[in-house]
C-alpha atoms as a printed R data frame, in Angstrom:
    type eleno elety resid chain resno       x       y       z
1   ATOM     1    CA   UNK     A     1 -26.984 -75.283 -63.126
2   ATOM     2    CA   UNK     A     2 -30.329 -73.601 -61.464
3   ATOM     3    CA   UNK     A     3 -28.887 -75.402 -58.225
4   ATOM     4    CA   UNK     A     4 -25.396 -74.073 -58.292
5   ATOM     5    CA   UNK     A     5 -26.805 -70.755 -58.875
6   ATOM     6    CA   UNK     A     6 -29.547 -70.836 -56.065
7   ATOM     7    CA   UNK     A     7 -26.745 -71.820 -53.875
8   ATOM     8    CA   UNK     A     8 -24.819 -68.601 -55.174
9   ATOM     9    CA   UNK     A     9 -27.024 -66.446 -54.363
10  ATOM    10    CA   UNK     A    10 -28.204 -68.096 -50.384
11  ATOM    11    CA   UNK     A    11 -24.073 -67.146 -50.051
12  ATOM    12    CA   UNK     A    12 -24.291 -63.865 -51.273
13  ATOM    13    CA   UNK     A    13 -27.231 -63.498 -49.001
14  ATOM    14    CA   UNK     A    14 -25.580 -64.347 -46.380
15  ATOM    15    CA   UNK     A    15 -22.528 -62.558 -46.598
16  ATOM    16    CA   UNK     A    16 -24.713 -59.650 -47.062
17  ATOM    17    CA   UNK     A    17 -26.250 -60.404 -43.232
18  ATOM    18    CA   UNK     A    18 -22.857 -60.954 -41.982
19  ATOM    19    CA   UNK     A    19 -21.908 -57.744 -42.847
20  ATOM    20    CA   UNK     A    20 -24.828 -56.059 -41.546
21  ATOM    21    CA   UNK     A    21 -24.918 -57.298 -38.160
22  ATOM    22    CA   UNK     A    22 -21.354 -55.677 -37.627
23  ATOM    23    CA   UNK     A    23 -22.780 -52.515 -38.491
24  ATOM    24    CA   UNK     A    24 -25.393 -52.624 -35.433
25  ATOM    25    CA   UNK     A    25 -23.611 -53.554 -33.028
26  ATOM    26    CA   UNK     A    26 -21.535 -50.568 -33.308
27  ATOM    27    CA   UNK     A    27 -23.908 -47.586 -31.848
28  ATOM    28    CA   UNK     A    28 -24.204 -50.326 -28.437
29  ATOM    29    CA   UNK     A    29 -20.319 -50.402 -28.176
30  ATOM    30    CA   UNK     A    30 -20.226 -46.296 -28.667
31  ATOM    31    CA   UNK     A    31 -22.444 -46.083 -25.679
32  ATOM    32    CA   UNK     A    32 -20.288 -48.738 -23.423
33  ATOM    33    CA   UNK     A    33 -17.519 -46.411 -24.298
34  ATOM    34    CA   UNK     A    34 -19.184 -43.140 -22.985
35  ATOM    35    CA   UNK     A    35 -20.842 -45.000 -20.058
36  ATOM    36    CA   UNK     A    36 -17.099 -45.534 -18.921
37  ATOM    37    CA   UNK     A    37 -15.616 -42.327 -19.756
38  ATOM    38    CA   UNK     A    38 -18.443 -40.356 -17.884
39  ATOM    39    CA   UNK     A    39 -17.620 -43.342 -15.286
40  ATOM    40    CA   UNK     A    40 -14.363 -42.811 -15.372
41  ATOM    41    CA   UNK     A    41 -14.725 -38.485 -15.067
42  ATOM    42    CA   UNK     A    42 -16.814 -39.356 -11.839
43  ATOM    43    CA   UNK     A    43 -14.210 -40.970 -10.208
44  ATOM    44    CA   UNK     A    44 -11.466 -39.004 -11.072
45  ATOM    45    CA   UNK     A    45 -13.596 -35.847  -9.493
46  ATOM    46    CA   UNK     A    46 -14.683 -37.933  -6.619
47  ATOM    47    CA   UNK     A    47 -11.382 -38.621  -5.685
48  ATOM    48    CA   UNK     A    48  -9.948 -35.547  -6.258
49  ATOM    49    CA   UNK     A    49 -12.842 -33.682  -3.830
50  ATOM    50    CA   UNK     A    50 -11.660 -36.012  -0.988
51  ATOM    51    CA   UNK     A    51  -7.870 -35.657  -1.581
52  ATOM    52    CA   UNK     A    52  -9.160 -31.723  -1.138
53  ATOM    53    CA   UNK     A    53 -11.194 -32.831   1.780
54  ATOM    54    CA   UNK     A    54  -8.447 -34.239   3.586
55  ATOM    55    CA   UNK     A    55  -5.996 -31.426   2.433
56  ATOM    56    CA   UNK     A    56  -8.154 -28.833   4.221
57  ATOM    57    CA   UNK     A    57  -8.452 -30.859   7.691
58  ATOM    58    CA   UNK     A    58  -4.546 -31.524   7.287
59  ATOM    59    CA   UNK     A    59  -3.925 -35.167   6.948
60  ATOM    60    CA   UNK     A    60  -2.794 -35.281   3.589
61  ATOM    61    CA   UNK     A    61  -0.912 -32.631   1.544
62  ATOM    62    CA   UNK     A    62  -1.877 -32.538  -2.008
63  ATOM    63    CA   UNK     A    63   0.621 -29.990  -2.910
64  ATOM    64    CA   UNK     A    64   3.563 -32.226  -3.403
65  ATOM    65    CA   UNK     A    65   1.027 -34.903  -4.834
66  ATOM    66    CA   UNK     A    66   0.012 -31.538  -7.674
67  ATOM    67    CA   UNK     A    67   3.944 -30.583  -8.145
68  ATOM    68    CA   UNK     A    68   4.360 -34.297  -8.951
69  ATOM    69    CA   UNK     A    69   2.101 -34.930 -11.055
70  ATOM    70    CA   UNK     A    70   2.181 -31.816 -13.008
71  ATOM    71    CA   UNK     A    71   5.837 -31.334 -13.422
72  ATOM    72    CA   UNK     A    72   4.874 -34.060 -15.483
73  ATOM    73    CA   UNK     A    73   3.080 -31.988 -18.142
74  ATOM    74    CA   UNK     A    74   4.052 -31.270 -21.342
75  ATOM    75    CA   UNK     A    75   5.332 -28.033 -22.610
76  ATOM    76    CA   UNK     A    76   3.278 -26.336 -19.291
77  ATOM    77    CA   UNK     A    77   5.217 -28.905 -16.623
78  ATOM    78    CA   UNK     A    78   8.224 -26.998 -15.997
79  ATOM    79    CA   UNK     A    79   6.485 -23.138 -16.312
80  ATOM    80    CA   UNK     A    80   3.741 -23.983 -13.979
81  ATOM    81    CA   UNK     A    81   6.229 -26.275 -11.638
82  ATOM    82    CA   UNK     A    82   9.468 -25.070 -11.756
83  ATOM    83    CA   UNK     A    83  11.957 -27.960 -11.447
84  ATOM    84    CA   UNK     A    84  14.070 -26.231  -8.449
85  ATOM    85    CA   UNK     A    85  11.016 -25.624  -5.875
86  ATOM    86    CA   UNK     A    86  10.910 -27.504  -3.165
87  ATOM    87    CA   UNK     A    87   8.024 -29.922  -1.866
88  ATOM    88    CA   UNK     A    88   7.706 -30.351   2.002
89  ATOM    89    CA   UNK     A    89   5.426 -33.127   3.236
90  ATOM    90    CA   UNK     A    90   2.391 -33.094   5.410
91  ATOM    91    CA   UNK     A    91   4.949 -33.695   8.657
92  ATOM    92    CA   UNK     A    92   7.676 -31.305   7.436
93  ATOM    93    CA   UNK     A    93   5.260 -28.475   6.870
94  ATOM    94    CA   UNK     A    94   3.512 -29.028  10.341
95  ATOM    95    CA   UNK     A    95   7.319 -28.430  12.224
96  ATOM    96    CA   UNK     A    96   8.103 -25.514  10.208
97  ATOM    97    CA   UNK     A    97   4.314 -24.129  11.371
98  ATOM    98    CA   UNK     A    98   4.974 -25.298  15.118
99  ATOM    99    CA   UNK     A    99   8.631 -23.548  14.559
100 ATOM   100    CA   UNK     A   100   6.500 -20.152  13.350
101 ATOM   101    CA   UNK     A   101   4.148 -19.941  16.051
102 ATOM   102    CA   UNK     A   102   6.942 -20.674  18.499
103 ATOM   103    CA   UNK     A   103   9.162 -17.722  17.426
104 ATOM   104    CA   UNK     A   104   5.852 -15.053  17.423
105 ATOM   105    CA   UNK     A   105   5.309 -16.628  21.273
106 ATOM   106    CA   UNK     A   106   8.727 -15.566  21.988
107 ATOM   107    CA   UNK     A   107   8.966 -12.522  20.549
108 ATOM   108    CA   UNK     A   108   5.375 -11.425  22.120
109 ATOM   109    CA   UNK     A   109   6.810 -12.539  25.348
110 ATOM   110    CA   UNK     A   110   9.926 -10.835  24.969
111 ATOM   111    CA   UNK     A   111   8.185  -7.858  24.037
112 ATOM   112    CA   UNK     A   112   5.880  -8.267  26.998
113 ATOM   113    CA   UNK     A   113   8.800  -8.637  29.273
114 ATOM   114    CA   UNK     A   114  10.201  -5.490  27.620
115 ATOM   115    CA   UNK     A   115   6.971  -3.128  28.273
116 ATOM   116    CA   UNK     A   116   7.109  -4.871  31.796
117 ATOM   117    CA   UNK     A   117  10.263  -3.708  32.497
118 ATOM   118    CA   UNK     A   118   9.430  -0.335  31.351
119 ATOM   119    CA   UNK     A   119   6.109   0.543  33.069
120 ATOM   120    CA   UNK     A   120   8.632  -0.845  36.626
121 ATOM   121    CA   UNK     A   121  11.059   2.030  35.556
122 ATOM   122    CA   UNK     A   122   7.996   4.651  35.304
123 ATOM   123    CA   UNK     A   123   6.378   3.570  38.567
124 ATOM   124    CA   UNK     A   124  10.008   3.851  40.119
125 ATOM   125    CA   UNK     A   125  10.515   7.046  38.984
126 ATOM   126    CA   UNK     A   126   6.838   7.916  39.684
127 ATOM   127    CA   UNK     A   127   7.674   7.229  43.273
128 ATOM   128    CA   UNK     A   128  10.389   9.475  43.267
129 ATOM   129    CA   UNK     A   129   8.521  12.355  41.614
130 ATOM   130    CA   UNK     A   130   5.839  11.926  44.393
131 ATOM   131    CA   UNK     A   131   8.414  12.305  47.363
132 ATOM   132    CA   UNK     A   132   9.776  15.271  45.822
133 ATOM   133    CA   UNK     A   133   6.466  16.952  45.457
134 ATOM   134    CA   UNK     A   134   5.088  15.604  49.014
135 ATOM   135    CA   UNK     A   135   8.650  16.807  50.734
136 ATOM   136    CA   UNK     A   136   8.190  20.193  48.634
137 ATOM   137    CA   UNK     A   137   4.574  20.405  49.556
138 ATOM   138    CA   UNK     A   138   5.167  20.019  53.171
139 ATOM   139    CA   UNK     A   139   7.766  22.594  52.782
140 ATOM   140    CA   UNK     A   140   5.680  25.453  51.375
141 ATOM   141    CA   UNK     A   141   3.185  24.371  53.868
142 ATOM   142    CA   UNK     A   142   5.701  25.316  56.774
143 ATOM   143    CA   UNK     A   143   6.850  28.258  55.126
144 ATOM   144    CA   UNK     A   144   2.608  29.267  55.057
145 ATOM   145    CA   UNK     A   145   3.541  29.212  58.966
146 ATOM   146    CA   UNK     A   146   5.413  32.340  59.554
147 ATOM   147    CA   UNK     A   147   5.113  35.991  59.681
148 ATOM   148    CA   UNK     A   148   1.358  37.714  58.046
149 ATOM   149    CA   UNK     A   149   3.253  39.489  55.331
150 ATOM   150    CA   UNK     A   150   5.260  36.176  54.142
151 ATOM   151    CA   UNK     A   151   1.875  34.300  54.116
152 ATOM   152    CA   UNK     A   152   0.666  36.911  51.208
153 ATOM   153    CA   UNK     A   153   3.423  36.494  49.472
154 ATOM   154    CA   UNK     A   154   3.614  32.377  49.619
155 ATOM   155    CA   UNK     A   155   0.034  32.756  48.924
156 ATOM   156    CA   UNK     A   156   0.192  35.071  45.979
157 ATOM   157    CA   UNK     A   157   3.822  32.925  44.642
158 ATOM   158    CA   UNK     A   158   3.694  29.928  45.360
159 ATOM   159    CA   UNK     A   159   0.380  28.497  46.271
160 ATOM   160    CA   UNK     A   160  -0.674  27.369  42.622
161 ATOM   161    CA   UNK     A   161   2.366  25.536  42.914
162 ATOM   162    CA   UNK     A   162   0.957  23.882  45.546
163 ATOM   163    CA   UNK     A   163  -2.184  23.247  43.549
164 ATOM   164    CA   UNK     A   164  -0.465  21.735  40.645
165 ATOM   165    CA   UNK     A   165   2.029  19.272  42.739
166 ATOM   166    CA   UNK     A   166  -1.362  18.532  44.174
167 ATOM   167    CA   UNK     A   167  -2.833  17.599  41.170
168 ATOM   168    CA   UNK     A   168   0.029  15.481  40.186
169 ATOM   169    CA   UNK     A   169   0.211  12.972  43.592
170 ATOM   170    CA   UNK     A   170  -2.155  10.215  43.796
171 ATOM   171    CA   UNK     A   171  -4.701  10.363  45.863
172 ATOM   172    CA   UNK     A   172  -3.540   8.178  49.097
173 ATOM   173    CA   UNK     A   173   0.251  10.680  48.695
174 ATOM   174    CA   UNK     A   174  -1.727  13.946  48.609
175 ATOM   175    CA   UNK     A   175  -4.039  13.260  51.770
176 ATOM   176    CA   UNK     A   176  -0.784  12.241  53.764
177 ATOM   177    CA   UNK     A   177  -0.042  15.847  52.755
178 ATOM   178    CA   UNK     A   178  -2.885  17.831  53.050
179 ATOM   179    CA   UNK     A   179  -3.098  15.922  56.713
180 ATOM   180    CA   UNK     A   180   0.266  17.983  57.757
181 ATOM   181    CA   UNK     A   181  -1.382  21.241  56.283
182 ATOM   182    CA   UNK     A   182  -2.471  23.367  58.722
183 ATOM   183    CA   UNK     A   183  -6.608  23.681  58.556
184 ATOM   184    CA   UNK     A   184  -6.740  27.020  56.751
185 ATOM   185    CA   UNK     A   185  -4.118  26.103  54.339
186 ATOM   186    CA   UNK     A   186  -5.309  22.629  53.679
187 ATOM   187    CA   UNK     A   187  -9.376  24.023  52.902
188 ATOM   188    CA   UNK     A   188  -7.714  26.811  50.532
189 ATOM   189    CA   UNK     A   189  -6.107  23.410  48.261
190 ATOM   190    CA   UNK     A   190  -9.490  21.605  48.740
191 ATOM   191    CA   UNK     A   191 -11.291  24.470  47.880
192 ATOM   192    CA   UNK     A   192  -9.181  25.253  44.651
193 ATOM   193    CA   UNK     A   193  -9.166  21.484  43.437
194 ATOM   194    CA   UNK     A   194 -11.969  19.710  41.488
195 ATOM   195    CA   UNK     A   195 -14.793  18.362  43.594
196 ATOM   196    CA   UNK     A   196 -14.084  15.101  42.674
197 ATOM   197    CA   UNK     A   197 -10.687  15.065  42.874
198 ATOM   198    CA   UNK     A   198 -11.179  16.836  46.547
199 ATOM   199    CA   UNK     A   199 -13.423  14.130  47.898
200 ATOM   200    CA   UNK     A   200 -11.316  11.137  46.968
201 ATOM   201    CA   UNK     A   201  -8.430  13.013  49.023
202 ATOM   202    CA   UNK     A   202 -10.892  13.676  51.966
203 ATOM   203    CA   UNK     A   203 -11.477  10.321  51.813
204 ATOM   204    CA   UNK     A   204  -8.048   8.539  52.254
205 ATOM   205    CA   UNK     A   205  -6.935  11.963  55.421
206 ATOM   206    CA   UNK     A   206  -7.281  11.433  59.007
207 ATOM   207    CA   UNK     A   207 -11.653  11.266  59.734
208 ATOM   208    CA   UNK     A   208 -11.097  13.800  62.128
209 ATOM   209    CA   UNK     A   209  -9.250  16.243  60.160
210 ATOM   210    CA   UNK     A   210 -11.361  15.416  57.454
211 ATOM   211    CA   UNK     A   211 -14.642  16.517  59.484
212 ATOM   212    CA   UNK     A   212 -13.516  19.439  60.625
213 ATOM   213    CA   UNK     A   213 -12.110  20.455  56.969
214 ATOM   214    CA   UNK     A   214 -15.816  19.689  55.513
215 ATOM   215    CA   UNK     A   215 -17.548  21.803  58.441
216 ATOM   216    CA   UNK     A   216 -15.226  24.699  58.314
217 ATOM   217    CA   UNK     A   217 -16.098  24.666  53.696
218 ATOM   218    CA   UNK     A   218 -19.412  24.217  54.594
219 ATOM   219    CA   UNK     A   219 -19.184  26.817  56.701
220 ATOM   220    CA   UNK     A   220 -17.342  29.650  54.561
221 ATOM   221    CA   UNK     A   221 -19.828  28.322  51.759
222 ATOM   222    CA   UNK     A   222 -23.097  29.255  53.624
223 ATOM   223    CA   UNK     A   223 -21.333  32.720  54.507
């Protein structure tokens, strides 16, 4: 009987150690399992920066890879996707950005070609304004030509017309104008424009008529 019972108990004993060594294994296992999510997490981010990566240089489009896989969701899938958008791929987008900067490069050179057009129409018009003034100009300058008592009145009249038509040629038209001036007449313009404006026109006229317009102002300016 004292043997049966000894043996009893050496069971009991050991069922007791068989069901503690269960027990300690289990903290060991927890850890394997967090080891692997963490893992796992690490991954999953790691991945995700380089499908970014490549999303930013333009090799791969993660939008449509998102739209996928959220659509997916529940209950927030179809608010935060909408089932009716469309996804374009990596290629489709490109053509549809090479169609966008095509049709701003047309309209810029349309618009271009417009302005072009334009400033020819000014400068054609521009050169009709000048030879008007210049055949007006040389007009009043052979009206300056007759009697002394018409001179005072073309002088009183119309000489700051002659200042503002002037004024308005460029420089190379209003020294082939001033040149047909008679010497008197052409010193009173000179001497009635801006100094600046009066040298760049005594530069472009005839050198001698030029001379002997500086000596004869010098002249009435040391008087």
């Amino acid at each position: 009987m004292e043997a049966i019972d000894e043996r009893s108990v050496d069971r009991e004993e050991g069922q007791e150690e068989l069901s503690q060594k269960p027990g300690r294994k289990k903290p060991k296992k927890k850890k394997r399992a967090v080891g692997c999510a963490l893992l796992s997490l690490f991954i999953i981010m790691l991945a995700c920066g380089a499908l970014f990566g490549l999303h930013l240089l333009g090799i791969v489009d993660i939008r449509s890879i998102t739209y996928k896989a959220g659509s997916h969701l529940p209950f927030l899938g179809d608010r935060l996707f909408p089932p009716g958008e469309v996804v374009i791929t990596p290629e489709e987008r490109r053509i549809q950005e090479l169609q966008e900067y095509e049709k701003q490069i047309n309209s810029k050179f349309l618009e271009l070609q417009r302005k072009e057009e334009e400033l020819e129409k000014k400068e054609r018009e521009l050169t009709l304004m000048e030879e008007e003034l210049q055949a007006r100009a040389r007009s009043l300058a052979e009206m300056t030509q007759t009697p002394s008592s018409l001179e005072l009145q073309v002088e009183e009249e119309l000489f700051p017309k002659v200042i503002a038509i002037i004024q308005e040629m460029s420089t190379r038209r209003a020294a082939e104008v001033l040149n047909d001036f008679t010497d008197s007449l052409a010193v009173e313009v000179l001497k009635a424009l801006p100094p600046d404006t009066a040298g760049a026109i005594l530069g472009r006229m005839d050198a001698a008529k030029a001379a002997r317009l500086m000596e004869q102002m010098a002249t009435e300016k040391g008087e």
